[in-house]
N, C-alpha and C positions, 0 to 999 in steps of 0.2 A: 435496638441496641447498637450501640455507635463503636467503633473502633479503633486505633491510632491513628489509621490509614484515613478512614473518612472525617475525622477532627483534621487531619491534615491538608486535606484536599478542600477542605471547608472552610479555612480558615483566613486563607487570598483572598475568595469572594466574599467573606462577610468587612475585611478589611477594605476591600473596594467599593463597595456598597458602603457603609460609612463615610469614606472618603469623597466620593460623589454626593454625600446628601449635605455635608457640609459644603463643599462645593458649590452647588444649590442656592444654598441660603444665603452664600455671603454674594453669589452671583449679583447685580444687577438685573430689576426687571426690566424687561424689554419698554420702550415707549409705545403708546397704546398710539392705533394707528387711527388717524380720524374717522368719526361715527359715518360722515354722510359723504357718497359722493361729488369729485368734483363737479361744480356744473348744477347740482341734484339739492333743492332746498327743501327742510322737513316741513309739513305743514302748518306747524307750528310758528316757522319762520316766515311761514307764507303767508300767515294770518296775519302776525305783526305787521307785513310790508304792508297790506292790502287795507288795515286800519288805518297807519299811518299817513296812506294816499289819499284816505277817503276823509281821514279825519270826522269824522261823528261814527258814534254806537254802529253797529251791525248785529245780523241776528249770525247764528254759525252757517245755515243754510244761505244767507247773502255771499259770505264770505268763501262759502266752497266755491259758487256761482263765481263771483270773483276771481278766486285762484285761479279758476279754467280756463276764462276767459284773455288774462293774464300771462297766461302759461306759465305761471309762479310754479302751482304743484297741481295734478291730478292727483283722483283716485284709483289704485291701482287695480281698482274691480270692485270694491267694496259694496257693499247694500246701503250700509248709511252712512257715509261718510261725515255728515254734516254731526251725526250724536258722536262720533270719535273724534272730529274736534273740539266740539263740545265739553266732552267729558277731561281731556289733554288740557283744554284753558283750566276748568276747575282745578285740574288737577293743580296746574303750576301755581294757580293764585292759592291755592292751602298749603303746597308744602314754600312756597317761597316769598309769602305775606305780601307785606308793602314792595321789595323785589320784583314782584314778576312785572311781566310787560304789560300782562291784563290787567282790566278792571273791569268788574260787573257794573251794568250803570243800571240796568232793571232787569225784568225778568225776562232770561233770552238774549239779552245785550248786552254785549261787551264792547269796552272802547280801549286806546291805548292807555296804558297810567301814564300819568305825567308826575308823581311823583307827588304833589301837593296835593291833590284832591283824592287820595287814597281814605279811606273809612280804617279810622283805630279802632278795635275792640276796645267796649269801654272795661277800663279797671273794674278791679272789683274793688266795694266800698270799703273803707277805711275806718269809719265808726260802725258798720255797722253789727246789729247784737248777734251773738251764735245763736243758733235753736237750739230751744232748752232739751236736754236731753230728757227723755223717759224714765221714770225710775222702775227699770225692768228687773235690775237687781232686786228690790223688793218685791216683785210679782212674780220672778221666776221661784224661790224662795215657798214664797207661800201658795200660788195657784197658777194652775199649767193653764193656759190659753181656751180649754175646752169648760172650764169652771172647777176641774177637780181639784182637791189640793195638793200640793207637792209634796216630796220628800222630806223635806223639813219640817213642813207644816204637823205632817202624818205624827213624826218623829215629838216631836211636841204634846200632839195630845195626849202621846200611849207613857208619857214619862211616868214613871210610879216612884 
């Protein structure tokens, strides 16, 4: 049970509290500070350099070989470094299409895109027919999938 006293003493802080969340919002977000350090290239970047040098396809495990050799990027201890870039290429060539830096040229190799020789997904057809649909409406109706017959069906016979 609340009392004058504590409605009064209460009533600063929830005023301030308010005040601060609006505050908040109209605040400015901070600028995000860069992902990688100075000096420090992600593997990712390392890949691209390493293709570009070498100009034809490599497999991932060339490539990590490469980096190190480079001292572009090591593995910070990893067990398989080569399937984690691996998996980082795919990953950028599905979310950022003709975009990305990769391109798959066979299976296991990747070369740089150059932009022109990227592979479009082909359209889908323009003519062509829909799949004819089922007529489930009528089977559901008269016979349930095990051979019995339905509700309706049943309904039908027993009319008098």
């Amino acid at each position: 049970m609340s009392t004058k006293k504590t409605a009064a003493k209460n009533a600063p802080k929830a005023a301030k509290t308010q005040a601060t969340k609006k505050a908040a919002k109209t605040a400015e977000p901070k600028p995000k500070a860069p992902r990688q350090r100075e000096g420090k290239m992600s593997a990712l970047d390392a890949a691209a350099k390493v293709l570009t040098e070498a100009g034809e396809p490599m497999t991932a495990k060339a490539m990590i070989e490469a980096m190190a050799t480079k001292r572009y990027w090591t593995s910070p201890g990893g067990a398989t470094p080569h399937s984690t870039l691996y998996a980082a290429i795919i990953r950028e060539i599905g979310t950022k299409g003709a975009e990305a830096r990769f391109q798959k040229t066979d299976r296991g190799q990747f070369a740089i895109n150059s932009g022109a020789t990227t592979k479009a997904k082909p359209a889908a057809k323009a003519n062509a027919t829909p799949k004819p649909q089922a007529k489930k409406a009528a089977k559901k109706n008269s016979e349930i999938a095990d051979g019995t017959p339905g509700p309706k069906a049943v309904s039908e016979l027993f009319k008098i």
